[in-house]
C-alpha positions in Angstrom: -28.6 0.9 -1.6 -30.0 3.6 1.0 -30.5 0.3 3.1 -26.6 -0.9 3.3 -25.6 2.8 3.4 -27.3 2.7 6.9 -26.9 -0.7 8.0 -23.3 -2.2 6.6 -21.5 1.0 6.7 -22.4 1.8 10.1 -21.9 -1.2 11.5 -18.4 -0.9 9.7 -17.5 1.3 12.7 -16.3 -1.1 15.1 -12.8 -0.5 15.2 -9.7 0.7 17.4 -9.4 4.4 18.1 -5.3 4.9 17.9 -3.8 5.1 14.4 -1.4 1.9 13.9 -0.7 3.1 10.3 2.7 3.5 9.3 4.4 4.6 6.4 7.6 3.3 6.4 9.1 2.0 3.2 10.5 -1.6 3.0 13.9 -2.0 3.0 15.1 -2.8 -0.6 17.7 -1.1 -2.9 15.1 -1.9 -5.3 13.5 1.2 -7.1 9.8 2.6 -6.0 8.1 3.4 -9.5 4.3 3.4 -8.8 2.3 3.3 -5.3 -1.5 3.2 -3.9 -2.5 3.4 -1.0 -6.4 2.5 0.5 -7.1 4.4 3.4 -10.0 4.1 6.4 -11.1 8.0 7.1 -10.0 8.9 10.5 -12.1 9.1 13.8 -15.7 9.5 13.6 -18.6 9.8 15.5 -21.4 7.3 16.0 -23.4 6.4 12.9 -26.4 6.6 14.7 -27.5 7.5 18.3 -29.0 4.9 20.6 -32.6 6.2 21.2 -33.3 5.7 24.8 -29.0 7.0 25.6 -28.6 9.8 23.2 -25.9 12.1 23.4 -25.2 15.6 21.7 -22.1 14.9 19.6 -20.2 18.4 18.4 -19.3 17.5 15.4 -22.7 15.3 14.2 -23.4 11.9 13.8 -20.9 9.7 11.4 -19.0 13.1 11.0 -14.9 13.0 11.5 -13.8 14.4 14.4 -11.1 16.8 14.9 -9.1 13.5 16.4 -9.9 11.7 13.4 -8.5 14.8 11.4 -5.4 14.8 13.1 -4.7 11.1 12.4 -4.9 11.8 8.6 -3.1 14.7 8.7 -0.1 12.6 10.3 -0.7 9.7 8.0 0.0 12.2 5.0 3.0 13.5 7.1 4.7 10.3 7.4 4.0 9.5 3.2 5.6 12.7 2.6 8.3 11.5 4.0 8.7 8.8 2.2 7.7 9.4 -0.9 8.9 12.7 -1.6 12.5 12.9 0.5 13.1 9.0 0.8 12.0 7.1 -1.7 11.6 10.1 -4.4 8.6 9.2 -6.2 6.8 12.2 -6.2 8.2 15.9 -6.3 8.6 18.3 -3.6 5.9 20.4 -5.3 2.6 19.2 -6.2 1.9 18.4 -9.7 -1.2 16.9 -11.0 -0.4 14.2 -13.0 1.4 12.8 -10.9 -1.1 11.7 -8.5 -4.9 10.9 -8.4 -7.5 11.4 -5.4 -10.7 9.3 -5.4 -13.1 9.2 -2.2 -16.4 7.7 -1.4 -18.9 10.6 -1.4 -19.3 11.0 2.4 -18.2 13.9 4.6 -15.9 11.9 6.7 -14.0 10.2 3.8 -13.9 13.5 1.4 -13.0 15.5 4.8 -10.0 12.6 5.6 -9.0 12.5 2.3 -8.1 16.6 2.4 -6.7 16.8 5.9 -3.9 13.1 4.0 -3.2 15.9 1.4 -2.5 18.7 3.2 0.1 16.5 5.2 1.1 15.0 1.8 1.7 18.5 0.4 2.1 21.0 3.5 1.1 24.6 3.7 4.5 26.3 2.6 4.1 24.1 -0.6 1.7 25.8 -2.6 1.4 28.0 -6.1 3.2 31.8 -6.1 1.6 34.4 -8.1 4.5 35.4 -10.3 3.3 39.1 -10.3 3.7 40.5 -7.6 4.9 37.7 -6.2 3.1 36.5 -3.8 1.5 32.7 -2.1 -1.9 32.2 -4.8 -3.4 31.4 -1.4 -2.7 32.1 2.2 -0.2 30.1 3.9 0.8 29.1 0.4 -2.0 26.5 1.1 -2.1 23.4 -2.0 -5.7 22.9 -3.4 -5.7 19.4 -4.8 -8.5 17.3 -6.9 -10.4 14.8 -5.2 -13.0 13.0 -7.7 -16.2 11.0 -6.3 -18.6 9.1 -7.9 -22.4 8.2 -6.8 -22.8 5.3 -4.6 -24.2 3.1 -7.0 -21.5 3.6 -9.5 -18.9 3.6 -6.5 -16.3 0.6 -7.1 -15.5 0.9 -3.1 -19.1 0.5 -2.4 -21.5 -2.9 -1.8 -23.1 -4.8 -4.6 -27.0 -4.6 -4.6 -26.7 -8.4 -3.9 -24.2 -8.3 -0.7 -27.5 -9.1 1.9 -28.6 -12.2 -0.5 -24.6 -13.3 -0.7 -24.5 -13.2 2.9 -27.6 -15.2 3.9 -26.2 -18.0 1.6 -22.6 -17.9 2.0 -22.3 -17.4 5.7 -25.7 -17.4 7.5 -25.6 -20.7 7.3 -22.6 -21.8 8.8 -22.0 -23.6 11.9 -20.0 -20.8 13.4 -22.2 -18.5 12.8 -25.3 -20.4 13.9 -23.0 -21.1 16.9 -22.2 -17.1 17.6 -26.2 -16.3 16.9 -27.1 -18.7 19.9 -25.0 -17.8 22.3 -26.1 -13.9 22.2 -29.7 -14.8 21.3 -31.1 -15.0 25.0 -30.0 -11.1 25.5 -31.6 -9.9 22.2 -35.4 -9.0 24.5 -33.0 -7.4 27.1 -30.8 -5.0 25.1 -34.2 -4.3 23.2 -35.9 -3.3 26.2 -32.7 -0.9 27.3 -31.2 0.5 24.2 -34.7 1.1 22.0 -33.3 -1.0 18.9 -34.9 -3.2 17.4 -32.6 -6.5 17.9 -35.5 -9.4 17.7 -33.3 -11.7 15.5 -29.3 -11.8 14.8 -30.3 -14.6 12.0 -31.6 -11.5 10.4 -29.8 -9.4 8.8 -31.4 -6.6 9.5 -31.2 -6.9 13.3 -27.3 -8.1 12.6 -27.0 -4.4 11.4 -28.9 -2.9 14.3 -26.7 -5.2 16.6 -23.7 -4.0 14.6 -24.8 0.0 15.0 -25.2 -0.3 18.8 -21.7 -1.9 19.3 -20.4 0.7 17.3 -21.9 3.4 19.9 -20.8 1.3 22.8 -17.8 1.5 21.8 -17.4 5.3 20.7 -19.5 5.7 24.2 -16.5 3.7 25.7 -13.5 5.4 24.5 -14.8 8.8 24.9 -16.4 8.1 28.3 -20.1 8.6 27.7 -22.9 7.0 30.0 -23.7 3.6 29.0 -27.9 3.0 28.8 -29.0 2.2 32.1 -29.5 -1.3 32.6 -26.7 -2.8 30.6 -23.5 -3.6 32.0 -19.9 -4.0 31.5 -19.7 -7.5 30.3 -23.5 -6.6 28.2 -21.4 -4.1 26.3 -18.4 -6.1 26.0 -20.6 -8.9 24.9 -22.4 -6.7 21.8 -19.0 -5.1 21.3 -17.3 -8.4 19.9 -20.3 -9.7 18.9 -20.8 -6.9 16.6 -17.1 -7.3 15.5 -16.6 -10.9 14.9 -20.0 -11.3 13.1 -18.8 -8.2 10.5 -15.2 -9.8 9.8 -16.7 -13.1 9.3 -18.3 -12.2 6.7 -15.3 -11.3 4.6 -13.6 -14.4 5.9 -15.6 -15.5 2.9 -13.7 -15.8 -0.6 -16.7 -15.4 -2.6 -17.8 -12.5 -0.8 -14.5 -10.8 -0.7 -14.6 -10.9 -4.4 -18.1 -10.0 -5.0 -16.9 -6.4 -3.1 -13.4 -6.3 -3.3 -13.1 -7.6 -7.0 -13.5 -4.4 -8.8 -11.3 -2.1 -6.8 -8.6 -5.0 -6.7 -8.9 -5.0 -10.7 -8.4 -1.2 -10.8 -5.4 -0.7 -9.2 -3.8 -3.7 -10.7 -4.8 -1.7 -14.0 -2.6 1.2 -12.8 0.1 -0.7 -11.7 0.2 -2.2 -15.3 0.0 1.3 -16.8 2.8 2.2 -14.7 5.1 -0.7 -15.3 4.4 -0.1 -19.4 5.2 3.6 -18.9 1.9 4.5 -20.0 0.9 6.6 -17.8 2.7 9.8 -15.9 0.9 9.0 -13.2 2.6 8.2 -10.2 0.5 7.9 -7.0 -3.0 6.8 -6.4 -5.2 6.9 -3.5 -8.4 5.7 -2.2 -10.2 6.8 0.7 -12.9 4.7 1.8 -14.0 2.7 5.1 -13.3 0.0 6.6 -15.8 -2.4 4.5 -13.3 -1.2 1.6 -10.4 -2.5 3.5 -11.9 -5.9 4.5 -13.2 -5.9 1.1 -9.6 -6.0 -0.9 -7.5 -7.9 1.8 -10.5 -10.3 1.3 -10.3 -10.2 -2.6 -6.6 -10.6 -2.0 -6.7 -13.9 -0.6 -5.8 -12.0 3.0 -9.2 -11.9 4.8 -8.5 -9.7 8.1 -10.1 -11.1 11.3 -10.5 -7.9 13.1 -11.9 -4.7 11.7 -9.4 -2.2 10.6 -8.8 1.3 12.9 -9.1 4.3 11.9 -7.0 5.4 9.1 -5.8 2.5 8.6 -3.7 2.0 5.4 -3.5 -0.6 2.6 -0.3 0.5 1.0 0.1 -1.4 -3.0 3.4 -0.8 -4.3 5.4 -1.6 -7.4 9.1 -2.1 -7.4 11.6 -2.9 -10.3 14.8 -4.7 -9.5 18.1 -3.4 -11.4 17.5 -6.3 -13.8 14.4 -4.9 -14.9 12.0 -7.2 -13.1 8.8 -5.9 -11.4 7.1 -6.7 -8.7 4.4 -5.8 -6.4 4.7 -5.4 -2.8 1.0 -5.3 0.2 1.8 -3.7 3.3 -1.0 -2.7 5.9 -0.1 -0.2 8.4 3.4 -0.5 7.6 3.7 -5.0 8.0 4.4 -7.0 5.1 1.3 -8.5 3.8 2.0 -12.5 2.4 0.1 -12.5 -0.7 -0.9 -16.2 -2.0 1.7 -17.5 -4.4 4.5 -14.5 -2.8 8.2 -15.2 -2.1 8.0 -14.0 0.9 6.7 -10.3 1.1 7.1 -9.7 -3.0 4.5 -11.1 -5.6 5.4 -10.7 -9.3 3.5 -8.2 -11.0 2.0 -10.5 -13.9 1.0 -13.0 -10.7 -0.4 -10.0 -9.0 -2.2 -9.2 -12.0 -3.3 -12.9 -12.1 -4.5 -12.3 -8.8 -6.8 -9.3 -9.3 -9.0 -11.3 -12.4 -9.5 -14.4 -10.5 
């Protein structure tokens, strides 16, 4: 697994650097009762530097930046808003089984996921010592739980198969076959320049290096760091979209979308079932992951995306019940209506939901 970490979570990086995420609540008169949201971590550095253009980067490699931080922080801002004030699903002051915290065990999600909470639930908010009375903490600052798992037990993460599922599923494709030729007489080149090894995008492998040098082109390109010498603007914008079309693609793939969005599509429609049977007092879950975890569920969903997911981007799951009683499930992704497969419209029943998530 040390392999995919490297190679198919940094080559998840290719992505926009402004936060499209919204969290306004659809317009209904219909009653909010349970919600998830998936969420991207927030801006990042490079996952890896390229060896013959390195750069010092403040924070660290694959670390969140204080940009990144700042994103989150608004994200948890705006679901304050409504959750707490509009739609009145959670209370003003934290309590902790109302809501649960899960995170992939990397700095950059763990660090996003705390910066969404203390937007969620502000400084101001927290515990007072009842004698003297006093904030428990400065600032009346509100600790809150975030759980983790190892990788290998991580529902969010890639199956041990995913480089065997890809070489059958998609490899051999025309359009891919077609995208590998047309970049294949630059692979010596950008080699020679950039100090990766790039001999083959048939392989995977090299499809990961290829995918770890757009992300750096592109970090290097919105934060206005030297490109290597000898590759030019239409090189990088070549390896940029390269990189970007040949990650979505493989999602575009139903069986792949369900070989690693199946599980975390099957766990919140658990929750959402708890909820609806009043079986839980849960209220609120969240995910923090990257962007393979978002391309992952819209791809189990039956909504592959074709473009990789910004930063904090949000997958927003949440279950409404009508004043007749009837519930049903409703996919937004930074803040659009997502049409589910078998939807009226925007809404999705919550037994076809559930349907959904075991096929």
């Amino acid at each position: 697994m040390k392999f995919f970490k490297l190679c198919f979570l940094s080559i998840i990086g290719l992505s926009l650097f402004c936060v499209s995420a919204s969290a306004a609540a659809p317009k209904t008169t219909d009653q909010l009762i349970f919600a998830v949201d998936v969420i991207r971590h927030g801006d990042r550095n490079p996952i890896r530097d390229i060896p013959k253009a390195p750069h010092l980067w403040p924070e660290g490699l694959q670390q969140l930046t204080p940009l990144g931080m700042h994103q989150e922080y608004e994200l948890g801002k705006k679901h304050r808003q409504r959750y707490v004030f509009q739609e009145k699903l959670l209370p003003r002051s934290y309590q902790p089984e109302t809501i649960y915290v899960r995170s992939t065990d990397v700095d950059r999600t763990l660090m996003s996921a705390q910066c969404f909470l203390m937007g969620l639930y502000p400084p101001g908010t927290g515990p007072l010592i009842a004698f003297p009375f006093q904030p428990a903490l400065p600032h009346r600052f509100q600790p809150i739980s975030i759980h983790t798992v190892a990788e290998k037990e991580d529902l969010m993460g890639l199956p041990n198969n995913f480089k065997e599922l890809v070489q059958k599923n998609v490899c051999s494709t025309s359009l891919w076959q077609k995208k590998t030729a047309e970049v294949k007489p630059h692979l010596v080149a950008w080699s020679k320049v950039t100090g990766l090894p790039l001999t083959s995008v048939n392989d995977i492998d090299a499809d990961a290096q290829l995918g770890l040098l757009g992300d750096t082109l592109l970090i290097d390109q919105l934060k206005h760091v030297s490109f290597p010498k000898g590759l030019n603007k239409e090189d990088v914008a070549t390896i940029i979209a390269t990189g970007d079309w040949r990650f979505t693609a493989m999602f575009q793939n139903p069986k792949i979308g369900k070989a690693t969005g199946g599980a975390l599509l099957r766990d919140i429609a658990h929750y959402l079932k708890q909820a609806a049977q009043e079986k839980t007092k849960l209220k609120y879950v969240l995910y923090f992951g990257h962007d393979v975890t978002l391309l992952a569920l819209m791809s189990a969903l039956g909504t592959p995306l074709n473009k990789t997911p910004g930063y904090a981007s949000d997958v927003n799951i949440a279950l409404f019940v009508r004043s007749n009683g009837e519930k049903y499930v409703q996919v937004m992704m930074n803040g659009k209506a997502v049409e589910l497969p078998g939807s009226e419209g925007s809404n999705l029943s919550l037994d076809r939901f559930i349907t959904l998530a075991k096929k």
